[in-house]
C-alpha positions as CSV (number, residue, x, y, z in Angstrom):
1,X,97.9,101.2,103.6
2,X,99.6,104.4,103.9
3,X,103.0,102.5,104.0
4,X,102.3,101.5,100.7
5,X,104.8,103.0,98.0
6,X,102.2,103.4,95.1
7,X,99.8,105.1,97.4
8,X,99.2,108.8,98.7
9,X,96.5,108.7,100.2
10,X,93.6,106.3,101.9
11,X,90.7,107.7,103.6
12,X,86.9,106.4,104.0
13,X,84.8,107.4,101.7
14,X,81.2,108.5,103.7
15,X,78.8,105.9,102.2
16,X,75.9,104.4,104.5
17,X,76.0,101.0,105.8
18,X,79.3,100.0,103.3
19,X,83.1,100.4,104.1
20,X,84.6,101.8,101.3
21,X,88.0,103.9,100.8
22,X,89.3,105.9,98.2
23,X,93.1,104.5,97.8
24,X,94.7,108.0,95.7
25,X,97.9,106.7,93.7
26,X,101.3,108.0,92.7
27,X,102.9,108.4,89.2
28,X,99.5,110.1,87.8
29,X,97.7,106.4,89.0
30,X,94.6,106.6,88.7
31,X,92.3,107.0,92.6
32,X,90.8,103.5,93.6
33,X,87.8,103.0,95.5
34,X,88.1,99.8,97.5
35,X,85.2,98.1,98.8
36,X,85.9,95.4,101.9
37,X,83.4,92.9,102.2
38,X,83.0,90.3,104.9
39,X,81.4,87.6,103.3
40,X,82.1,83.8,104.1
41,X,80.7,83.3,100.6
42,X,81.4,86.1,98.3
43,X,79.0,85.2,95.3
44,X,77.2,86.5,92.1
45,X,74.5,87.3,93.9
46,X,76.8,89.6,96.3
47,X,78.4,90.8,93.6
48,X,75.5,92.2,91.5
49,X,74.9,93.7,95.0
50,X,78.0,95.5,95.6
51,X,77.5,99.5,96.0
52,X,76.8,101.3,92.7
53,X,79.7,103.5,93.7
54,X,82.2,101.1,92.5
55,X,83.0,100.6,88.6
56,X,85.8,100.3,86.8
57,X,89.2,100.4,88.1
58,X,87.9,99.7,91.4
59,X,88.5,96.8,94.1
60,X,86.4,94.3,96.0
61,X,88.5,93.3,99.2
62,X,87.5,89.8,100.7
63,X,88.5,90.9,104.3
64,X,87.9,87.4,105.6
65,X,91.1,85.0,104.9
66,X,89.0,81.5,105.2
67,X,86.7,83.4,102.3
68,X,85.8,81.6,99.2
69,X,84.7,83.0,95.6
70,X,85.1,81.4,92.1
71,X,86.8,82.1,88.9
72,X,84.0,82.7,87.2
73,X,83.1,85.8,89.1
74,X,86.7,86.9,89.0
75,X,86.1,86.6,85.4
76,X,83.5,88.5,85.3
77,X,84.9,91.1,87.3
78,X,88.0,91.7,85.2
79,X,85.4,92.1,82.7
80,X,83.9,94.9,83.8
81,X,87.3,96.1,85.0
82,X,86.9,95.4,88.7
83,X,89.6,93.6,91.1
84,X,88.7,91.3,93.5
85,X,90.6,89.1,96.0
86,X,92.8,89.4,99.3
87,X,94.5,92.0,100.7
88,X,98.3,90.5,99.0
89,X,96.1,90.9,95.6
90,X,95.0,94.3,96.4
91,X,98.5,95.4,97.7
92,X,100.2,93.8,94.3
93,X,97.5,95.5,92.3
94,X,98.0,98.7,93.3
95,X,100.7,98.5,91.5
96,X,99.2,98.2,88.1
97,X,97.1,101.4,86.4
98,X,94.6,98.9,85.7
99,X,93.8,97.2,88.5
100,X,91.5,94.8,87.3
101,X,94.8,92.9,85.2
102,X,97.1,92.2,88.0
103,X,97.2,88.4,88.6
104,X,99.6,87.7,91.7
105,X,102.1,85.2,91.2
106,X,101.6,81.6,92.2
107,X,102.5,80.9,95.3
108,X,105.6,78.0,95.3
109,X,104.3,74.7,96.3
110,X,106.5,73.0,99.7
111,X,107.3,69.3,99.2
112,X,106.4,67.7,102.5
113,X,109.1,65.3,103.6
């Protein structure tokens, strides 16, 4: 993470039971707290559960590639100005001051011959 060109900083924030890391940002970017999350199934009910730490501007990491969420609670997410998604969304979102709006671009489809 510290290779990262928007970012200054990463370090873990002390929170019990819950890995979560405050991301500080260059060019006057606001700090991000990033919550990673291990969940096969990352659902409403996990995300209602999330720590109260995080709020706006902050980021949900599904660690686990084979993961699966739905667009509905991305939705609601970017409602209440939360990112969620992969570590290639977090890593594009930094990016962004707000977080919550970056939508990676879609990946090019391979014709199989």
């Amino acid at each position: 993470m510290n290779n990262h060109d928007c970012v200054l900083s990463c370090t873990r924030v002390n929170y019990p039971s819950d890995y979560i890391y405050l991301i500080e940002r260059t060019k006057s970017r606001p700090p991000v707290n990033v919550y990673l999350s291990d969940s096969y199934d990352f659902g409403l009910a996990e995300y209602l559960g999330r720590p109260p730490l995080l709020g706006r501007g902050d980021f949900i990491l599904i660690a686990r590639p084979e993961a699966c969420w739905d667009f509905s609670l991305v939705e609601r997410a970017w409602l209440d100005g939360i990112g969620i998604g992969g570590i290639a969304k977090l890593m594009g979102a930094l990016n962004r001051e707000r977080i919550w709006e970056y939508v990676p671009p879609e990946k090019s489809k391979q014709s199989v011959t």
